[in-house]
C-alpha positions in Angstrom: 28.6 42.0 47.3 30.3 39.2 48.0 31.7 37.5 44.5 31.9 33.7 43.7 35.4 32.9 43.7 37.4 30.6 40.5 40.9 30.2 40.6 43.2 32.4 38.9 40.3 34.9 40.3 43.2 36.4 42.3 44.6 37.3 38.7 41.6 38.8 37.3 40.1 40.8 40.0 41.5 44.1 39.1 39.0 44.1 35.9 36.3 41.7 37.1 36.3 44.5 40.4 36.1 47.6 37.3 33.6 45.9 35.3 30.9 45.0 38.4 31.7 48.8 39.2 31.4 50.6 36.1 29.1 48.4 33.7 27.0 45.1 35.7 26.4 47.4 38.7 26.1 50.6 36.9 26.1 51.1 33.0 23.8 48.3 32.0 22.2 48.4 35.2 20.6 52.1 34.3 19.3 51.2 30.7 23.2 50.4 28.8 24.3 47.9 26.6 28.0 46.9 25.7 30.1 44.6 23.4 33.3 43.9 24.6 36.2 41.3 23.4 38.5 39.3 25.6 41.9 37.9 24.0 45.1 36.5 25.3 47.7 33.7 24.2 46.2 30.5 25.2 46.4 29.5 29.1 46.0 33.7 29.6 42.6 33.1 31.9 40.2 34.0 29.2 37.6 31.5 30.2 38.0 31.6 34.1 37.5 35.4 33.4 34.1 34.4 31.3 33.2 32.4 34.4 34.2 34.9 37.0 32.3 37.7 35.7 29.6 35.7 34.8 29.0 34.5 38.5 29.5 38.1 39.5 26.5 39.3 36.9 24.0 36.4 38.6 25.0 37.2 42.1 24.6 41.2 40.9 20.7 40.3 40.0 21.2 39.2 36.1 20.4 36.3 34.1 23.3 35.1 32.2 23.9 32.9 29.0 27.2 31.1 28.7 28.3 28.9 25.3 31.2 28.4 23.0 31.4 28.8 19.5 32.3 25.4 19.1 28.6 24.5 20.6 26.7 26.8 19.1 26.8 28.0 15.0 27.2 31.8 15.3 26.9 32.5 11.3 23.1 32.7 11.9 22.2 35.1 14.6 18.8 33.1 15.0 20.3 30.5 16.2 22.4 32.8 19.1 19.0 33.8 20.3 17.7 30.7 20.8 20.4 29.6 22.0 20.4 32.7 24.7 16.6 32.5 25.2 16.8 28.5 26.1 19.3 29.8 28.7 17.1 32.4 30.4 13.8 30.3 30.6 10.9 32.5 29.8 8.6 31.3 31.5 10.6 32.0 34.7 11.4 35.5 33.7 7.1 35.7 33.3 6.5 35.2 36.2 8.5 37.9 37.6 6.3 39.6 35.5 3.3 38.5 36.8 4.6 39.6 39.9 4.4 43.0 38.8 0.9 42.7 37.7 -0.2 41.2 41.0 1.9 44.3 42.5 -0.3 46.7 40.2 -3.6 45.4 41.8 -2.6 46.7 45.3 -1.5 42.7 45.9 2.0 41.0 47.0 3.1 37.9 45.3 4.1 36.7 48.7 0.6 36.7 50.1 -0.3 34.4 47.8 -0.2 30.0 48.5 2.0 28.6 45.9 -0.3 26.1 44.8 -3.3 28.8 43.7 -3.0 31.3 40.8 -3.5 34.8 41.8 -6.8 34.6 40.2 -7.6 31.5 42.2 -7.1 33.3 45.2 -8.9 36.5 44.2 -12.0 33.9 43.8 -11.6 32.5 47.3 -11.5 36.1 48.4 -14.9 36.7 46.6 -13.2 39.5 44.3 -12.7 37.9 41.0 -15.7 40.4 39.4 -15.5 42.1 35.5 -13.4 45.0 37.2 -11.0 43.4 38.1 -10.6 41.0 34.9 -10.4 44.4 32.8 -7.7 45.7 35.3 -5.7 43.1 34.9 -6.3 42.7 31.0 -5.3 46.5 31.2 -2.3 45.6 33.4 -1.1 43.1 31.1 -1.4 45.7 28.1 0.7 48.5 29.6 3.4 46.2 30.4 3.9 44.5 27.4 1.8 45.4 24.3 2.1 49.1 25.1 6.1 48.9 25.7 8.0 50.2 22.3 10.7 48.1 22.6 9.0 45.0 22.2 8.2 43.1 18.9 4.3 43.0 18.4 4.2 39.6 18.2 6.4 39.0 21.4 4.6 41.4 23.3 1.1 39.4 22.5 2.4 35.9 23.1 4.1 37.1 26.3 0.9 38.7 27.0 -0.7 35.4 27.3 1.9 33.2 28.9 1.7 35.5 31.6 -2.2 35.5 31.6 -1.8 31.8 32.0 0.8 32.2 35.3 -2.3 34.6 36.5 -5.1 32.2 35.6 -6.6 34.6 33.7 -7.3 35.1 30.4 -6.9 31.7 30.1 -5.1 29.8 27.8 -5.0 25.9 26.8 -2.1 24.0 27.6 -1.3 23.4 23.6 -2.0 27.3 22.9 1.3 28.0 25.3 3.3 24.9 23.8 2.5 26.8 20.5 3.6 30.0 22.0 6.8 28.9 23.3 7.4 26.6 20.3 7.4 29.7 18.1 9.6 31.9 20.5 12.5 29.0 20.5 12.5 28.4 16.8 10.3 25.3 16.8 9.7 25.1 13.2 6.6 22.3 13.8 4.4 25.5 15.2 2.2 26.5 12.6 1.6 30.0 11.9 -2.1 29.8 11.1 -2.7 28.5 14.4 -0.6 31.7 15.9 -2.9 33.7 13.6 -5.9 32.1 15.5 -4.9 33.6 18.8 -4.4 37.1 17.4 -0.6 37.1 16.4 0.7 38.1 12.9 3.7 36.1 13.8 6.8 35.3 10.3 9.2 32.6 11.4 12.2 34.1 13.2 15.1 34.5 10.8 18.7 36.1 11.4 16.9 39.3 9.9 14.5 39.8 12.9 16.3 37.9 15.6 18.2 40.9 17.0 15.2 42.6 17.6 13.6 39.5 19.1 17.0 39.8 21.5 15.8 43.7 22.0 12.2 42.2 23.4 13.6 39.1 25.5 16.4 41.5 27.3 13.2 44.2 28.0 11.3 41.0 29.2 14.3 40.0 31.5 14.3 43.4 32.9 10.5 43.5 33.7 10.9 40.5 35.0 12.4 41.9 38.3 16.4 41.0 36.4 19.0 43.7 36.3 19.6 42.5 32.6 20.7 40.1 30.4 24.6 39.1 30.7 25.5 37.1 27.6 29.6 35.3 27.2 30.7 33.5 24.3 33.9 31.9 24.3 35.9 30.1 21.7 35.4 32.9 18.8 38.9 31.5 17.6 37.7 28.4 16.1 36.7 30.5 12.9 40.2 30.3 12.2 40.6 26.8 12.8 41.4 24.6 9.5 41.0 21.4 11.6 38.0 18.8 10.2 38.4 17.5 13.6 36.8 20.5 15.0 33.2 19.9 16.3 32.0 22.9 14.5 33.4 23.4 10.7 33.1 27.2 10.1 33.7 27.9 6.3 35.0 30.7 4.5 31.4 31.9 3.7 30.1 30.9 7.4 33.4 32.7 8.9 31.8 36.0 7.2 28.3 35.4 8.0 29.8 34.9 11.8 31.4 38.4 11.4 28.7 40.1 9.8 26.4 39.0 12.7 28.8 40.7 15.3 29.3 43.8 13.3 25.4 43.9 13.1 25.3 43.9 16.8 27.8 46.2 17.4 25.7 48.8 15.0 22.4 47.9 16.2 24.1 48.0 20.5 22.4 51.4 20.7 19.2 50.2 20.4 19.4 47.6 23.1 18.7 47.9 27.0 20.5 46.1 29.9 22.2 43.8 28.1 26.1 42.9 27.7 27.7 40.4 25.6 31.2 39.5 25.8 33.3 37.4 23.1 36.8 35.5 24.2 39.4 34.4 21.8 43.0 33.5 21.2 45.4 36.2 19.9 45.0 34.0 16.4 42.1 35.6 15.7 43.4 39.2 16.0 46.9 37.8 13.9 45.5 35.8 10.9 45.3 38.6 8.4 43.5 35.4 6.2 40.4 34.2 8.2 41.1 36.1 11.2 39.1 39.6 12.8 41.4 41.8 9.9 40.0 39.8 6.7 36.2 40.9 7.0 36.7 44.7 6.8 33.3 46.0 8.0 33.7 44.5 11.8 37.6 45.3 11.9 37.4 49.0 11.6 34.8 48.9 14.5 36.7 47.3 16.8 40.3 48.9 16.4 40.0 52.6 16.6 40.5 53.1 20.1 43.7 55.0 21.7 46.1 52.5 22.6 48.3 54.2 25.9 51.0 52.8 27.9 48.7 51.9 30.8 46.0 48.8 30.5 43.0 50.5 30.0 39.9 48.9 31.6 37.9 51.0 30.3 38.9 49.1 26.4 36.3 47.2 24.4 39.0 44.8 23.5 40.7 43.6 26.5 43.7 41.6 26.1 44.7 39.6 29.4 48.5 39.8 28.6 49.0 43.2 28.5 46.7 43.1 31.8 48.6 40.3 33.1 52.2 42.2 31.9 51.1 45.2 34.1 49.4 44.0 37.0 51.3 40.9 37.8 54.0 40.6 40.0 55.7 38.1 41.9 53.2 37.9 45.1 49.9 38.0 42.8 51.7 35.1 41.0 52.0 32.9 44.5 48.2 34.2 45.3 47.3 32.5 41.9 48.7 29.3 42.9 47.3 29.2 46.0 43.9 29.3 44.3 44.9 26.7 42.2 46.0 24.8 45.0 42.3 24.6 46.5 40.8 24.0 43.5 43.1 21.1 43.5 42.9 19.5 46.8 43.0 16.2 45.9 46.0 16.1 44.5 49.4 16.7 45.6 50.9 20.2 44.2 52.7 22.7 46.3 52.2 26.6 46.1 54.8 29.0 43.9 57.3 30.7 45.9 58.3 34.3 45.8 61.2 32.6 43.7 59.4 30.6 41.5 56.9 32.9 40.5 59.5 35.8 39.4 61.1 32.8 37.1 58.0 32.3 35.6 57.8 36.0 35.2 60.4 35.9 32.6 59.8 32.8 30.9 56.2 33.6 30.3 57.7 37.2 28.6 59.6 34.8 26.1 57.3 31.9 25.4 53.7 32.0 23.8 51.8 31.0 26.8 49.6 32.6 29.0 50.9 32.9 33.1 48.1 31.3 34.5 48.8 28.2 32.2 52.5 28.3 33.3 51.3 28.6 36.7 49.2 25.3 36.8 51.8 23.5 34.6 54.8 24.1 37.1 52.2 23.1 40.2 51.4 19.6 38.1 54.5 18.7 36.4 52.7 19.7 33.1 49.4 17.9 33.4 46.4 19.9 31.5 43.6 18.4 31.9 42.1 20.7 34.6 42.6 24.3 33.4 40.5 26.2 31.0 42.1 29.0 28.8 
């Protein structure tokens, strides 16, 4: 499949190729799920890789969810499934799922005008009788409130949005703002009013959110989705003293933040076609203070693997220097700034030569910047104000 180029994407390929290969097109594809950590000095590619691989995962069938820990709070793991649930719009993934109701009366979607509901049409077709409103109630049951992996509460209000796509059971216009109010955290939904349509809902809390991700990935996979691709960059600002930051993480909502991942990790094997990958600077795996090594728990899940000579793709935590140290050379340097040099048309920068590119070979061996940074730097005279890290 054809994959939506970035620049630097020359760079990055020989993992971006590996991981479409072995885990979006294969491993999560099937059933898996994954954590994996992406680190490098800054100006080392980490976000145009985020942005590479997450265009490859939408092109590859997936629906992805893309923020920065210095949007979104990541102490409370609530508010990373809202946050990953606003990005995946429900309601569309529903309606793949009604799809596959419609598919399971004998019907296809396709058939159907866009302006009628497939009950609208059964009606015009003079077979909208009581068997076929208990087949479709029965439909609607084996998908989603006979599926294990689904909360109870999910399942039902799922249930009903998707009723409402089908025109049948019906459901008021407030009763689905309700529905969906709940699902995104919208604390003005009253939970009597849930209990009068059947649900036993609790507010969602970083207690139950995980396994509220567990039912929106299974949802996103009914839907007709290979899975649910999740990137969060930024993870470094936990170390960040600044009051300028737009995000403050304290010392007690730095823990809470690593908790949260080492909760994921543990709970990963539970989880179905879904991937999440974290970026960082190398000050996070450095600052033995506030950094990955002070909170205990999460460091000795994330460091026991075999470190070899070689680059191994196959790594959860994948640092883009030692990638960049083995797989660069001289020519993939030059293809990197010809990719930078389309991205920057409109101004006036001039590819690296052969020459040029084994210089900033050695320099970026001494300094504490990435190559790609170097790269764009030399091409603009030292402007940064168009490259991500």
């Amino acid at each position: 499949m054809e994959k939506e180029q970035v620049p630097a994407a020359a760079g990055i390929r020989f993992l971006t190729d590996f991981w479409q290969e072995k885990y979006i097109e294969e491993y999560i594809r099937c059933g898996g799920s994954k954590i994996k950590f992406v680190t490098g000095r800054p100006g080392s590619g980490k976000s145009f890789f985020l942005n590479q691989v997450s265009a490859i995962a939408r092109q590859c069938g997936y629906r992805t969810a893309d923020f920065s820990a210095r949007e979104i709070w990541l102490n409370d793991f609530k508010d990373i499934y809202f946050e990953i649930l606003r990005q995946c719009d429900l309601m569309e993934c529903l309606q793949g799922c009604s799809y596959k109701v419609i598919a399971g009366m004998g019907y296809d979607y396709r058939e159907i005008p866009k302006k009628l509901t497939f009950v609208d049409f059964l009606s015009r077709e003079n077979a909208f009788d009581a068997l076929t409103r208990r087949e479709i109630r029965t439909q609607l049951k084996e998908i989603f409130l006979d599926n294990p992996l689904l909360d109870n509460n999910f399942a039902l209000a799922c249930s009903m949005l998707t009723g409402s796509l089908l025109g049948y059971p019906m459901l008021e216009e407030q009763n689905k703002a309700l529905l969906l109010g709940w699902l995104g955290g919208d604390r003005s939904a009253k939970l009597v009013q849930l209990r009068a349509l059947g649900l036993s809902p609790s507010r969602i809390t970083r207690y139950n959110a995980r396994h509220m991700l567990r039912s929106l990935a299974e949802v996103v996979h009914i839907g007709g989705y290979a899975g649910l691709f999740v990137t969060v960059d930024d993870l470094d600002i936990l170390t960040s003293r600044s009051s300028l930051e737009p995000l403050h993480y304290t010392k007690m909502k730095r823990e809470d933040t690593y908790e949260s991942i080492r909760q994921l990790i543990d709970d990963i094997d539970s989880l179905r076609h879904l991937m999440f990958v974290f970026a960082f600077d190398r000050a996070l795996m450095d600052d033995e203070n506030c950094g990955l090594k002070s909170y205990q728990a999460l460091w000795m899940r994330i460091q026991t693997e075999i470190h070899g000579e070689r680059f191994n793709r196959f790594a959860d935590i994948v640092d883009l220097d030692a990638m960049a140290a083995q797989e660069y050379t001289p020519k993939v340097l030059a293809e990197i700034s010809e990719s930078f040099s389309r991205a920057l048309s409109s101004r006036s920068v001039q590819t690296l030569s052969l020459e040029q590119a084994e210089a900033l070979m050695k320099q970026a061996g001494l300094g504490n910047i990435g190559i790609p940074q170097l790269i764009y730097n030399t091409m603009t005279g030292g402007a940064d104000d168009g490259l991500e890290q």
